[in-house]
C-alpha positions, -999 to +999 in steps of 0.1 A: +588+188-552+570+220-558+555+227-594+564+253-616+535+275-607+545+274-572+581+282-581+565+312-601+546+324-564+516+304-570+492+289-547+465+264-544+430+257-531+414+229-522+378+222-537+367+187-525+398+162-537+411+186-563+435+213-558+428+240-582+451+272-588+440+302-572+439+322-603+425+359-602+420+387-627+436+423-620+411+447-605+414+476-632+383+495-621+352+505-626+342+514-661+303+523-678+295+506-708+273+523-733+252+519-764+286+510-783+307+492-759+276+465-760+278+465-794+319+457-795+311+431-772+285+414-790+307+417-820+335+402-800+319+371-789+300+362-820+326+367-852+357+371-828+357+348-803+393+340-799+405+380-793+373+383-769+386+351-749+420+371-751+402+404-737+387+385-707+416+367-701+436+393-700+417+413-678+411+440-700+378+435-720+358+463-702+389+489-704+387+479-741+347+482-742+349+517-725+376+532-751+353+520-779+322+530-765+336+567-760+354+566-792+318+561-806+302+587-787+329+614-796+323+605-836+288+605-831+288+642-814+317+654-844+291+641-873+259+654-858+275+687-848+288+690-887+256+683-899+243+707-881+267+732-897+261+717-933+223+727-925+233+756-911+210+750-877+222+775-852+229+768-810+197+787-802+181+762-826+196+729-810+186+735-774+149+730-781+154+695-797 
């Protein structure tokens, strides 16, 4: 009598006298995590645990960390590049910080 996860394709490996599914996450790539992915992540697993168990279960917590960190990164270059405007610091000016 084969289980339901069998039925579904499933298989099973044997670790000692237990059979244990043989579970993996989709490979979805590389991806760098920056400055404000770490800090999404932090976030997640201390005031969100349940959606960050989601993430990783899912297999998509680092595409998720990698949109937030560049999200992050774009707003940071938009604000500092209209503040350099406000101040009226011109591009000759920024290359020699």
């Amino acid at each position: 009598m084969k289980t339901i996860f069998e039925e579904m394709g499933g298989t099973y490996r044997q670790v000692g006298d237990y059979f244990i599914p043989s579970i993996t996450l989709p490979d979805d790539g590389e991806y760098q995590i920056g400055k404000y992915g770490r800090m999404r992540r932090s976030y997640l697993k201390e005031y969100r645990k349940i959606l960050y168990n989601n993430y990783v279960l899912e297999g998509t917590l680092f595409k998720h960390l990698a949109e937030i960190d560049q999200i992050g990164n774009e707003r940071i270059e938009n604000i500092v590049s209209a503040m350099a405007k406000q101040e009226g610091v011109c591009p000759a000016m920024q290359s020699h910080f």
